[in-house]
N, CA, C and O atoms as a MOPAC input file, in Angstrom:
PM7 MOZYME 1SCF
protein

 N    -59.03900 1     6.43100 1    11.48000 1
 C    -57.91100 1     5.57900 1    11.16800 1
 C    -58.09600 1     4.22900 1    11.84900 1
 O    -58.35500 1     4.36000 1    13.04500 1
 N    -58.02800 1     2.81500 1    11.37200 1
 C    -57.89300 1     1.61800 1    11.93400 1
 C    -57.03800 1     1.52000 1    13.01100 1
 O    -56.28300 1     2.49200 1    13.01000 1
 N    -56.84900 1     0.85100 1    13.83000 1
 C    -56.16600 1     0.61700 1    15.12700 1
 C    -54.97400 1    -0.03000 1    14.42100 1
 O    -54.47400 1     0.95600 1    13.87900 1
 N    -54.25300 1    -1.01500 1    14.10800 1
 C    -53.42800 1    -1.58100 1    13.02100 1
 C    -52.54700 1    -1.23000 1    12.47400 1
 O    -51.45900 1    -1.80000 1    12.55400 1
 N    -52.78000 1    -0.12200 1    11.71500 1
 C    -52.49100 1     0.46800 1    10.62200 1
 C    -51.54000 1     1.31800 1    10.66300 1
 O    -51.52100 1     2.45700 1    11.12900 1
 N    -50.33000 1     0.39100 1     9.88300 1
 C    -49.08600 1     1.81100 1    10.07400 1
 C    -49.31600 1     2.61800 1     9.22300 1
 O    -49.99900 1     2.40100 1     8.22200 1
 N    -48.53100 1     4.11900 1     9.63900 1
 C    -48.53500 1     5.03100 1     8.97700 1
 C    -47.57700 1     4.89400 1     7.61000 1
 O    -46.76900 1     3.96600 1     7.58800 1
 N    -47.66500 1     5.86100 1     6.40200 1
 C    -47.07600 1     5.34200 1     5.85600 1
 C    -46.25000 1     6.32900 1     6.13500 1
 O    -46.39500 1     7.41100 1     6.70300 1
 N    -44.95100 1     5.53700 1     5.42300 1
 C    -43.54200 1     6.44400 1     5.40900 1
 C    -43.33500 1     7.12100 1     3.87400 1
 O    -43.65200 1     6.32000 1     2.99500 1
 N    -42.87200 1     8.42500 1     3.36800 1
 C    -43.09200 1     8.34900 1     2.41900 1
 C    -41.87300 1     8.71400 1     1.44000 1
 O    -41.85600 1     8.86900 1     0.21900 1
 N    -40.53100 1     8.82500 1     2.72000 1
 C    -38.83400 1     8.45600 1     2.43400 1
 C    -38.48800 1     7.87300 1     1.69400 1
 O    -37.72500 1     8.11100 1     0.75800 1
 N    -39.29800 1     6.51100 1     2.17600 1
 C    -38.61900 1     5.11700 1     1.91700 1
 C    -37.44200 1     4.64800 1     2.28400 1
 O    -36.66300 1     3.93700 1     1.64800 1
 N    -37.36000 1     5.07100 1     3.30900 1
 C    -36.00000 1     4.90900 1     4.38000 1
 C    -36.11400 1     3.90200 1     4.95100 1
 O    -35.14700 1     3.19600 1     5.23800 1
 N    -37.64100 1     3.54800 1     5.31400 1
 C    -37.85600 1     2.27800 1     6.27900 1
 C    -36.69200 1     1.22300 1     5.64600 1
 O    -36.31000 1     1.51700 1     4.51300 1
 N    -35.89900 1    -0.36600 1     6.47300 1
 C    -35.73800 1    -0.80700 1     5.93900 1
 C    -36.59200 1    -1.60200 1     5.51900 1
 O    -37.69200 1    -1.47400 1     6.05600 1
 N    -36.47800 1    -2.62200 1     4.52100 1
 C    -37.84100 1    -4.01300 1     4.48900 1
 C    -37.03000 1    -5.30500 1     4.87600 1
 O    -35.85700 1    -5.59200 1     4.63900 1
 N    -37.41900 1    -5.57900 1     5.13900 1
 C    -37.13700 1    -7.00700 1     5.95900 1
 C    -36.36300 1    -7.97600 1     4.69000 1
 O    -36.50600 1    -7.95600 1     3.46700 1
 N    -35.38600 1    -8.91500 1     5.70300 1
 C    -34.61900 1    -9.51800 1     4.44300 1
 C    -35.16800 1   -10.85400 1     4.19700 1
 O    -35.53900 1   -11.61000 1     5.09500 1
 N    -35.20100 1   -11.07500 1     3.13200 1
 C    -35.81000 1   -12.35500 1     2.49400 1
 C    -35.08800 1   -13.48500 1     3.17000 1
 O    -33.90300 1   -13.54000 1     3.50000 1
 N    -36.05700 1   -14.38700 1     3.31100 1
 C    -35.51300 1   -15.86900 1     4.10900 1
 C    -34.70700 1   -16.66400 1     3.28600 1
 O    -35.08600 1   -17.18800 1     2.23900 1
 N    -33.25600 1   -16.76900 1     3.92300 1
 C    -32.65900 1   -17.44100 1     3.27800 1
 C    -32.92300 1   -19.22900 1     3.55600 1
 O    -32.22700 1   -19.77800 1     4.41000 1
 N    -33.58600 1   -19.74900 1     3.05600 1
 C    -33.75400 1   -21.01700 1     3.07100 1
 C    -32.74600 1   -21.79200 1     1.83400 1
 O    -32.41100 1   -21.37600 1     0.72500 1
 N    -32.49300 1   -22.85100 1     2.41700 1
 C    -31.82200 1   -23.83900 1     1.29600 1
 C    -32.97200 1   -24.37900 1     0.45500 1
 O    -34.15900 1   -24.60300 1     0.69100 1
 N    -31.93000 1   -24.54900 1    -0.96200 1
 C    -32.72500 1   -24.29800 1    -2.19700 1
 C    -31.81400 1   -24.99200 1    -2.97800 1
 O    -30.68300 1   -24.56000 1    -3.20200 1
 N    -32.28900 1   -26.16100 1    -3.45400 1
 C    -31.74800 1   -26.36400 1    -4.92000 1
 C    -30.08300 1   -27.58000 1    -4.40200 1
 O    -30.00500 1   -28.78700 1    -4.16900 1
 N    -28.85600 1   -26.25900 1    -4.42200 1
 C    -27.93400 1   -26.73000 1    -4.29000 1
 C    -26.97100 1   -26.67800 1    -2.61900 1
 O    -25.82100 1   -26.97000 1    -2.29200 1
 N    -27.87300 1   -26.28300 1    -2.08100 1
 C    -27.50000 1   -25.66900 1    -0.31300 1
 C    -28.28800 1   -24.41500 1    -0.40500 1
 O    -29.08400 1   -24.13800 1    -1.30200 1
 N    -27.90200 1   -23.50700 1     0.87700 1
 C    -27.86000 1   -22.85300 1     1.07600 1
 C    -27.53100 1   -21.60700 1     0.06800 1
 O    -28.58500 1   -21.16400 1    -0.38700 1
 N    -26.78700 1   -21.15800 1    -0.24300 1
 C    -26.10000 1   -19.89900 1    -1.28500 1
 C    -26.77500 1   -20.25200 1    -2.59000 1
 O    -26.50300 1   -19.73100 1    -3.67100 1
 N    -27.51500 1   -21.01800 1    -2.42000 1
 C    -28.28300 1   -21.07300 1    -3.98500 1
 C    -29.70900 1   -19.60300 1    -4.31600 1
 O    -30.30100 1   -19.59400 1    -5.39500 1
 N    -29.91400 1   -18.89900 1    -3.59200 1
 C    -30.78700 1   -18.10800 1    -3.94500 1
 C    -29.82300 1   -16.77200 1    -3.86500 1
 O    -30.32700 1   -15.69100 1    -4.17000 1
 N    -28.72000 1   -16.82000 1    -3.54000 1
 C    -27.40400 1   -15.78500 1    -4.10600 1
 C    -26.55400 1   -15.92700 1    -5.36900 1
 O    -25.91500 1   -15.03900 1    -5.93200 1
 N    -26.70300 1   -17.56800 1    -5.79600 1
 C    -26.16200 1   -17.56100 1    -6.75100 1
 C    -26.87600 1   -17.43200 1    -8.17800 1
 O    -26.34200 1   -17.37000 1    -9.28500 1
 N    -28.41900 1   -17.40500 1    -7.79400 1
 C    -29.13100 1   -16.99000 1    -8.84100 1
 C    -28.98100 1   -15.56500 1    -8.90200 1
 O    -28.61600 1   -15.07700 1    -9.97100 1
 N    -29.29200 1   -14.54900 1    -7.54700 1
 C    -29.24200 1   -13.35300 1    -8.00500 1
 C    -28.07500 1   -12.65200 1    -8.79000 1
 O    -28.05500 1   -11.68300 1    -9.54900 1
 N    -26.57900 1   -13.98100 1    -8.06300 1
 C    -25.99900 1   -13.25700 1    -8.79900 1
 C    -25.86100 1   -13.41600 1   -10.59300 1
 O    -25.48900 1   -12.57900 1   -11.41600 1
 N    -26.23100 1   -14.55900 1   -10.74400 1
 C    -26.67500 1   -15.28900 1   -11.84400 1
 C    -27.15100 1   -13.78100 1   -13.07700 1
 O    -26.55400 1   -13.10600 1   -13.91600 1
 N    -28.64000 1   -13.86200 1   -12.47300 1
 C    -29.03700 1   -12.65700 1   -12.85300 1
 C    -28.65800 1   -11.23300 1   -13.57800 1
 O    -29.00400 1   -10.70700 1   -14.63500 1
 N    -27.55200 1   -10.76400 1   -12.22000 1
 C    -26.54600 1    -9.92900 1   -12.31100 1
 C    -25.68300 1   -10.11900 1   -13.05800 1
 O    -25.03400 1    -9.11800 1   -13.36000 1
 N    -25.34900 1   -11.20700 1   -13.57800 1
 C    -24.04100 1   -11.15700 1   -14.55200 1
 C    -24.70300 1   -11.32200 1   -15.58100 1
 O    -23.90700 1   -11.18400 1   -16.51000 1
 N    -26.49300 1   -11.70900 1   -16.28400 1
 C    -26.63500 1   -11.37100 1   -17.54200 1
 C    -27.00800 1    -9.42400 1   -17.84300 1
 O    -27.19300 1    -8.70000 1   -18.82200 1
 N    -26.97000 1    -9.30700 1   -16.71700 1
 C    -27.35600 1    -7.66000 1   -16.91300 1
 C    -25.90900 1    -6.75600 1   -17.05000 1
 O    -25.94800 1    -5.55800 1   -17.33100 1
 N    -24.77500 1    -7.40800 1   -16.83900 1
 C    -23.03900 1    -6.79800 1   -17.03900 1
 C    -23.07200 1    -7.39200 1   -18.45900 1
 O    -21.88600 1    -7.25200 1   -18.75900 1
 N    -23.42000 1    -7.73400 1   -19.09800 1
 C    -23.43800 1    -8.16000 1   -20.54100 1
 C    -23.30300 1    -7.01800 1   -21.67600 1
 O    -24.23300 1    -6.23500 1   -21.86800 1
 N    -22.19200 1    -6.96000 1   -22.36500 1
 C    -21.70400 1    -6.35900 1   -23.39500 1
 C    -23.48700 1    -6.42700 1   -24.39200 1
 O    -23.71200 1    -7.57600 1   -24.77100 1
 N    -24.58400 1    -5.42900 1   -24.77400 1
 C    -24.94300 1    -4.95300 1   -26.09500 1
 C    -24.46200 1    -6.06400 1   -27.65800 1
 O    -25.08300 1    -6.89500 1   -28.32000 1
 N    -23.45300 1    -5.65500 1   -27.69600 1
 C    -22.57500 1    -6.32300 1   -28.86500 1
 C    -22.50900 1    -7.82600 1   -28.98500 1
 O    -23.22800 1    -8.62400 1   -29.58600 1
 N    -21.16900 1    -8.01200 1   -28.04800 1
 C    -20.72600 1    -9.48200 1   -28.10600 1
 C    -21.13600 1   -10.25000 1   -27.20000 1
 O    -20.66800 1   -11.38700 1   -27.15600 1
 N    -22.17300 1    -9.80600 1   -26.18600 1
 C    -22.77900 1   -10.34600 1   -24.93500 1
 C    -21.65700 1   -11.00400 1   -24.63300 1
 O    -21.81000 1   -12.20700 1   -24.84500 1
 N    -20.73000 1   -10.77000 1   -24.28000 1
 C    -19.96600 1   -11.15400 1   -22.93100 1
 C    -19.63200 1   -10.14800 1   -21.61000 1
 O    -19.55100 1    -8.92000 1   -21.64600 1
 N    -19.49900 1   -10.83100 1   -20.69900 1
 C    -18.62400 1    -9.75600 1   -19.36900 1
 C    -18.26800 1    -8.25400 1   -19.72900 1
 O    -17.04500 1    -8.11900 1   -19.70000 1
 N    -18.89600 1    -7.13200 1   -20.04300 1
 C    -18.35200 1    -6.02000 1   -20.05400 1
 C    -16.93100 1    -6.21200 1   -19.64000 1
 O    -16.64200 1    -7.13800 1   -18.88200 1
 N    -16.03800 1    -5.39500 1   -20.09100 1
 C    -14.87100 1    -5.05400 1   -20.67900 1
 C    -14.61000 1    -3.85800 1   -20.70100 1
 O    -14.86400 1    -3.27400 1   -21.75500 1
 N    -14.12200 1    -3.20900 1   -19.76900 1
 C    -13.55300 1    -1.22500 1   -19.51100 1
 C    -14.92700 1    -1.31700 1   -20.39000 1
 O    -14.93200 1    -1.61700 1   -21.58400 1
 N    -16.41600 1    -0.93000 1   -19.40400 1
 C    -17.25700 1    -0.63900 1   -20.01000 1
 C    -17.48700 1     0.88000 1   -20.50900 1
 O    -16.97700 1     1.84400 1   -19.93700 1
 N    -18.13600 1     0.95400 1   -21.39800 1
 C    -18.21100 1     2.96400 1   -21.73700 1
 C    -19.70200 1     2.93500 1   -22.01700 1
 O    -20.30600 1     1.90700 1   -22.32400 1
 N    -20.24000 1     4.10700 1   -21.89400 1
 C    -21.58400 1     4.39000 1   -22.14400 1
 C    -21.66800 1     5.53900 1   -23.33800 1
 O    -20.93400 1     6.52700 1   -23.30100 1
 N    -22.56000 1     5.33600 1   -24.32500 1
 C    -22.74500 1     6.05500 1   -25.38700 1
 C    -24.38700 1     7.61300 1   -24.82400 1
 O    -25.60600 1     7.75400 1   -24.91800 1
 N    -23.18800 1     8.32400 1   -24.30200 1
 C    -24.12600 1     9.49300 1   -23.92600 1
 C    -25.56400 1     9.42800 1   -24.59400 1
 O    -26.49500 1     9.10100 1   -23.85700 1
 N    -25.84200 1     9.72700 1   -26.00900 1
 C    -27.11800 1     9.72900 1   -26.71600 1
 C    -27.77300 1     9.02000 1   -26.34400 1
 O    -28.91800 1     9.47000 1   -26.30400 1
 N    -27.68100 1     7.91500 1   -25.96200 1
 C    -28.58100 1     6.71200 1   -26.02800 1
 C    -28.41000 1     5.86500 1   -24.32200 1
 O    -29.30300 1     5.16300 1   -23.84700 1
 N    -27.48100 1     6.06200 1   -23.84100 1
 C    -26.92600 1     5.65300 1   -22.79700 1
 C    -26.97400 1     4.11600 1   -22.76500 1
 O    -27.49700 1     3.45000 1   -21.87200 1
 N    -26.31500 1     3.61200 1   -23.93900 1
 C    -26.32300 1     1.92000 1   -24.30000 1
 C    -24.59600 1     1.29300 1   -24.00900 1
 O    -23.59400 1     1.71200 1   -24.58800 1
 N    -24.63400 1     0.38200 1   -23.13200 1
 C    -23.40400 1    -0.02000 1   -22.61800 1
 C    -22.39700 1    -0.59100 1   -23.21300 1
 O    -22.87000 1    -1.38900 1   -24.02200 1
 N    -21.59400 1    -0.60200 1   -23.23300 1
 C    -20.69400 1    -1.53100 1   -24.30600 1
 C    -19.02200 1    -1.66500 1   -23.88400 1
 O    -18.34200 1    -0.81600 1   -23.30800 1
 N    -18.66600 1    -2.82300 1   -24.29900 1
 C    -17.22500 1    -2.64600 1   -24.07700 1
 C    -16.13900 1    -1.64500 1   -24.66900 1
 O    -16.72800 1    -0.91400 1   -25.46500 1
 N    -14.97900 1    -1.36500 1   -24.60900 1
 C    -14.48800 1    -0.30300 1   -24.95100 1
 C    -14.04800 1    -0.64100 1   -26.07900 1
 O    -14.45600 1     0.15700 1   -26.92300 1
 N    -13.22700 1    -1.66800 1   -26.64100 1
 C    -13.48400 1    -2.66200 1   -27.77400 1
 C    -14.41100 1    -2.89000 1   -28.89500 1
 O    -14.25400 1    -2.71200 1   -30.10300 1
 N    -15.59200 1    -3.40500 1   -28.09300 1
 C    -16.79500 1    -3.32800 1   -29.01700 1
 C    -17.37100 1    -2.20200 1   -29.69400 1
 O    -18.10200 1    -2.52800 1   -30.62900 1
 N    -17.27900 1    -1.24800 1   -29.53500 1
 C    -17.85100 1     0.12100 1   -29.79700 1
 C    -16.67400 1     0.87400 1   -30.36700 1
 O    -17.02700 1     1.78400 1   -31.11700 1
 N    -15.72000 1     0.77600 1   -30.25600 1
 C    -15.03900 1     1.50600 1   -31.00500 1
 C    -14.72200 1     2.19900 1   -32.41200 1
 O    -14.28700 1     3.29300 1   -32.77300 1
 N    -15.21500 1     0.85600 1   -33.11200 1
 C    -15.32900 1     0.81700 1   -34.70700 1
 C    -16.60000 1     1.67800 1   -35.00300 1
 O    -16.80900 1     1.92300 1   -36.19100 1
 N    -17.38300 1     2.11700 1   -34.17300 1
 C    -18.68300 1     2.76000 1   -34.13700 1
 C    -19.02400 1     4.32600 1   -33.97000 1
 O    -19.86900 1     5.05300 1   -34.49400 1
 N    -17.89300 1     4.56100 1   -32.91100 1
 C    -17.40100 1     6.03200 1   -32.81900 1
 C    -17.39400 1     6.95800 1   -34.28200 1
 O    -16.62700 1     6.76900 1   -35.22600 1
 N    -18.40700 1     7.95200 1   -34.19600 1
 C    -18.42000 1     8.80300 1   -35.84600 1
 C    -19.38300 1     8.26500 1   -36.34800 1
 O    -19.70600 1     8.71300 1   -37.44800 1
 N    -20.15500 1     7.20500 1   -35.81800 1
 C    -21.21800 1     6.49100 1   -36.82800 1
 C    -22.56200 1     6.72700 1   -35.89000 1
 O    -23.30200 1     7.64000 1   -35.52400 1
 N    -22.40100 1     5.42700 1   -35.75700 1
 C    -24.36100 1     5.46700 1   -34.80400 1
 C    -23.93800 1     4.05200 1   -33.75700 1
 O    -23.04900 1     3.20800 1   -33.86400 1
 N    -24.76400 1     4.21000 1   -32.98100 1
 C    -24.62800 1     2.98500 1   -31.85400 1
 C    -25.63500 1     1.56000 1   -32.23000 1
 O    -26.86100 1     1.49400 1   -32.32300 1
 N    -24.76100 1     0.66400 1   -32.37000 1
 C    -25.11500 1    -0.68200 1   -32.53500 1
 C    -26.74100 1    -1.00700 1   -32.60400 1
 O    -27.46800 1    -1.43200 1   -33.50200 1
 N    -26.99400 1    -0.55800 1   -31.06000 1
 C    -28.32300 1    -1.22000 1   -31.41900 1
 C    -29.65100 1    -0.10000 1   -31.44200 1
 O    -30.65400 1    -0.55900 1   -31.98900 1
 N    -29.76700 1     1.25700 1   -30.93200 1
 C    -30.38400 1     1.97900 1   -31.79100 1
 C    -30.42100 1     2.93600 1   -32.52200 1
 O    -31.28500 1     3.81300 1   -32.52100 1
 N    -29.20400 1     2.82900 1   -33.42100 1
 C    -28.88500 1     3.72600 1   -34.29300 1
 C    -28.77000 1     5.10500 1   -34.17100 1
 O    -28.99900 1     6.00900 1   -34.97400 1
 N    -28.28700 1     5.10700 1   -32.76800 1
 C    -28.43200 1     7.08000 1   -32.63200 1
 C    -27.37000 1     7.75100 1   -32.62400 1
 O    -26.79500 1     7.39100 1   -31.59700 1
 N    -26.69900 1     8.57100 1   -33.17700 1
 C    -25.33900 1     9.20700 1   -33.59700 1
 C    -24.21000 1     8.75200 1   -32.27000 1
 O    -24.42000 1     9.11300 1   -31.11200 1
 N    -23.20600 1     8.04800 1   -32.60600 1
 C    -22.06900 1     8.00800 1   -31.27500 1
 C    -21.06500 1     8.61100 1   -31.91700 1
 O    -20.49900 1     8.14700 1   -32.90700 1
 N    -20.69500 1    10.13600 1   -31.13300 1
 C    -19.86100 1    10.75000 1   -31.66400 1
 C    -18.95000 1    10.55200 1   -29.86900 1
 O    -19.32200 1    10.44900 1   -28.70100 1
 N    -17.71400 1    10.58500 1   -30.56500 1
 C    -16.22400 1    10.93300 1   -29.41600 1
 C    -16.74000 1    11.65800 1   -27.94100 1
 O    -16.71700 1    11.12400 1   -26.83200 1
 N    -17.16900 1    12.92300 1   -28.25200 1
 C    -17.58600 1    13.30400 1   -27.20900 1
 C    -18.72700 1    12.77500 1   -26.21200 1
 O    -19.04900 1    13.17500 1   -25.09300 1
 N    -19.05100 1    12.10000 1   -26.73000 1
 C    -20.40200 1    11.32600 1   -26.23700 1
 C    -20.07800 1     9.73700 1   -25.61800 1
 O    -20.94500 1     8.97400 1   -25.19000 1
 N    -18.82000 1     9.49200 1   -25.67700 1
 C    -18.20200 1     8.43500 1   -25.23700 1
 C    -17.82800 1     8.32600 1   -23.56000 1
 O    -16.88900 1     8.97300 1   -23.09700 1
 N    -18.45000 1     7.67000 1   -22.94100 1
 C    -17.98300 1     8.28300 1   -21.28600 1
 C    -17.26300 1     6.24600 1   -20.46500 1
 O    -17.61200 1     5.06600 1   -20.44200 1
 N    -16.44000 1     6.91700 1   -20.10700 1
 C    -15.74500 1     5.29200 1   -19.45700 1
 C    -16.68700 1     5.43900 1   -17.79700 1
 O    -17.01200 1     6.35300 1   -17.04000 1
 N    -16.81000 1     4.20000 1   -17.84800 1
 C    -18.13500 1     3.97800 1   -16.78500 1
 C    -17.16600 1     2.96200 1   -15.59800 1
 O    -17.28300 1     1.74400 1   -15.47200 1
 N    -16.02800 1     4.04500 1   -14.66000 1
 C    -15.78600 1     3.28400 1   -13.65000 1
 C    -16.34100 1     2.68300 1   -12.27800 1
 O    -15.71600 1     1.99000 1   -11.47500 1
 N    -17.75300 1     3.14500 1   -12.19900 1
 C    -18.52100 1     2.65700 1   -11.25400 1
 C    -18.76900 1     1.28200 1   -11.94400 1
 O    -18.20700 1     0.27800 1   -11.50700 1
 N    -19.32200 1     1.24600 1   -12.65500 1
 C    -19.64000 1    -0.25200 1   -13.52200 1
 C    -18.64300 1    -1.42000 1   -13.46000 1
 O    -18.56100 1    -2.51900 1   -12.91200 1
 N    -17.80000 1    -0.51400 1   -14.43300 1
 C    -15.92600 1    -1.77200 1   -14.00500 1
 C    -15.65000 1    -1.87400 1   -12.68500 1
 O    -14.93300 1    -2.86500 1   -12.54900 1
 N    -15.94200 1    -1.12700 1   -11.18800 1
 C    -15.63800 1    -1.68700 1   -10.13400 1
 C    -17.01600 1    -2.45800 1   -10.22700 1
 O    -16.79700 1    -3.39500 1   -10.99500 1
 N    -18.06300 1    -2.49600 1    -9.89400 1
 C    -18.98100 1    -3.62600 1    -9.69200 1
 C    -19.19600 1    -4.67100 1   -10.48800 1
 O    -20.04700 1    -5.47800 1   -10.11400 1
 N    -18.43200 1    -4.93000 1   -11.86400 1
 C    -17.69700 1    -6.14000 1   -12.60100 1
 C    -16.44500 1    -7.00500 1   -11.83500 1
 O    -16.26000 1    -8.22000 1   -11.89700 1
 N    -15.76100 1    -6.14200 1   -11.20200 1
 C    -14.96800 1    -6.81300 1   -10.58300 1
 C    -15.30400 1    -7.48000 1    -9.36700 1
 O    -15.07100 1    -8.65100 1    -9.06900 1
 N    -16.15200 1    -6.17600 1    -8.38000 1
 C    -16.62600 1    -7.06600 1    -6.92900 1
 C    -17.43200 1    -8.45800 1    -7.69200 1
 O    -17.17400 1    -9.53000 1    -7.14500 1
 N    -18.27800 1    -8.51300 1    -8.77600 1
 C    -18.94500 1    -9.49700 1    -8.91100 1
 C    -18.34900 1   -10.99600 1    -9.37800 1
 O    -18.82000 1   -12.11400 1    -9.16800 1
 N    -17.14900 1   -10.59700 1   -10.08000 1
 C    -16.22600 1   -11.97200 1   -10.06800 1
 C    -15.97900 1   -12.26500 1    -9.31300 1
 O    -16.09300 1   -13.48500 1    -9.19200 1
 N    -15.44200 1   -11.52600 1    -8.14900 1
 C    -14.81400 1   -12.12600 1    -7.19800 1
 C    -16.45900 1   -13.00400 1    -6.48300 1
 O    -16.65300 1   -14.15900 1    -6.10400 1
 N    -17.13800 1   -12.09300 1    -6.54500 1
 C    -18.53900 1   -13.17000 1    -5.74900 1
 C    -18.66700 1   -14.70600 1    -5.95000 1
 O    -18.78800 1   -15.73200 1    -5.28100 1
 N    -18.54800 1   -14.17700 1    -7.61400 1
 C    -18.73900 1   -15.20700 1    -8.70700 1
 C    -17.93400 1   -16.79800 1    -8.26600 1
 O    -18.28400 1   -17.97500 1    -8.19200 1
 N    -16.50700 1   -15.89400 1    -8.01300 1
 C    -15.98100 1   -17.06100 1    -7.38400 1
 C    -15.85900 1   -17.20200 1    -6.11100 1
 O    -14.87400 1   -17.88600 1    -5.83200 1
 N    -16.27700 1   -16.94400 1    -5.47800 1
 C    -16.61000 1   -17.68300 1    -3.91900 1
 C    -18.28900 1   -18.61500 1    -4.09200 1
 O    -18.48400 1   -19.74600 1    -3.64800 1
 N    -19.31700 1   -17.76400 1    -4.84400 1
 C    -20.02000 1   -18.51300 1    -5.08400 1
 C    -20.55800 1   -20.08500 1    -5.65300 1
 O    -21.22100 1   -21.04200 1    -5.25200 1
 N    -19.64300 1   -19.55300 1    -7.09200 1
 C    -19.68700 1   -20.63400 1    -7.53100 1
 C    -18.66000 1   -22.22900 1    -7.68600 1
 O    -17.57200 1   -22.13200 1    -8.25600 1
 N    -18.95200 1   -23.11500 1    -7.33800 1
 C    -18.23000 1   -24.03700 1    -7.65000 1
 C    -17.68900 1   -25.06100 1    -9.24700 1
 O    -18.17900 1   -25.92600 1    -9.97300 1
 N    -16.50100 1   -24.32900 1    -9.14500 1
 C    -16.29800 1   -24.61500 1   -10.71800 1
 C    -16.37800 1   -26.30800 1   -10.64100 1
 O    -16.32500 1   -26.81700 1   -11.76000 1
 N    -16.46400 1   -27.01400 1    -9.81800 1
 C    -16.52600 1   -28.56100 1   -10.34700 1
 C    -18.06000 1   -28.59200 1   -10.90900 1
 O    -18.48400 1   -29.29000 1   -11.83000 1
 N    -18.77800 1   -27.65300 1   -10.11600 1
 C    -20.26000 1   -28.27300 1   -10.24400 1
 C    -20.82700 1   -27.52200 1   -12.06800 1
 O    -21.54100 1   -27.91900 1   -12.98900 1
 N    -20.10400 1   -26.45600 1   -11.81500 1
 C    -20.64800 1   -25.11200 1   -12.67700 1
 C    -19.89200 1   -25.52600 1   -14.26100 1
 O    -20.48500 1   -25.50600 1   -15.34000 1
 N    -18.19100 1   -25.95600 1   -14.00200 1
 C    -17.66000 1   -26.17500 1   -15.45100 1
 C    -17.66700 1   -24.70000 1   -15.81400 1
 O    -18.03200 1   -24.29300 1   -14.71200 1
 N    -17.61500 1   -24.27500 1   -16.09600 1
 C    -17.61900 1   -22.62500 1   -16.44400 1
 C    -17.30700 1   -21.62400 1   -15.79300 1
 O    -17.93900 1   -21.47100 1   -14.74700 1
 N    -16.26200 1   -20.59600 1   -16.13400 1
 C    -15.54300 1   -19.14700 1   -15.67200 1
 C    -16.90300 1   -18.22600 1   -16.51700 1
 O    -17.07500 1   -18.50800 1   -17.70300 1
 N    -17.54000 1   -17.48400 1   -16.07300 1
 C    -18.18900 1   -16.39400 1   -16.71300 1
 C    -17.60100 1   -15.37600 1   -17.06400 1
 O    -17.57500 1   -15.06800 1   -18.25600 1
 N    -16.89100 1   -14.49200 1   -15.95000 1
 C    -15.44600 1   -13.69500 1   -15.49400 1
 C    -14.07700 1   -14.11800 1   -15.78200 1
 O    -13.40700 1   -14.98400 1   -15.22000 1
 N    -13.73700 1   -13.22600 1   -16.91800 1
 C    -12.36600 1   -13.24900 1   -16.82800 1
 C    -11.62600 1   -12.85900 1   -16.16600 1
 O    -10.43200 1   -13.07100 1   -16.38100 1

């Protein structure tokens, strides 16, 4: 074995070290406001790509959607790959709708609506 050389861990418990927050761009909170950036195109409604909305997940396929958007779909097939969405297969996804909400609120501490012009979050 090299002198050096950590062992490996194979948990993955270790923590990893946190990325340097350096100022970027617009201050400081600019490499949070991309991630969260990021994060709010991945809460994106399937359908109408907006802000999930009492999101639900279509069991078969496990494709996200607002509760709204998908409705008219129930008995048919799911939007985007056509795989049977029947009633029972309909599941309301409250882990999701709480981390829609913590993320507005981010949203707005993050972002500055003079600079930004835009609510993403309703």
């Amino acid at each position: 074995m090299q002198g050096n050389r950590q062992p490996r861990v194979r948990s993955g418990n270790q923590p990893h070290p946190a990325p340097a927050m350096k100022p970027a761009g617009r201050g400081a909170w600019a490499h949070s406001r991309a991630a969260l950036d990021r994060l709010e195109k991945l809460l994106r409604c399937s359908r109408c790509t907006n802000i999930l909305r009492e999101p639900v997940c279509l069991g078969g396929c496990e494709h996200i959607f607002c509760s709204n958007c998908i409705s008219d779909c129930i008995g048919s097939e799911c939007p985007v790959c056509y795989t049977p969405a029947w009633i029972q297969d309909v599941k309301i996804n409250r882990q999701l709708d709480s981390m829609i909400q913590l993320c507005s609120k981010l949203q707005n501490l993050l972002h500055d609506t003079d600079l930004s012009g835009r609510h993403p979050f309703c």
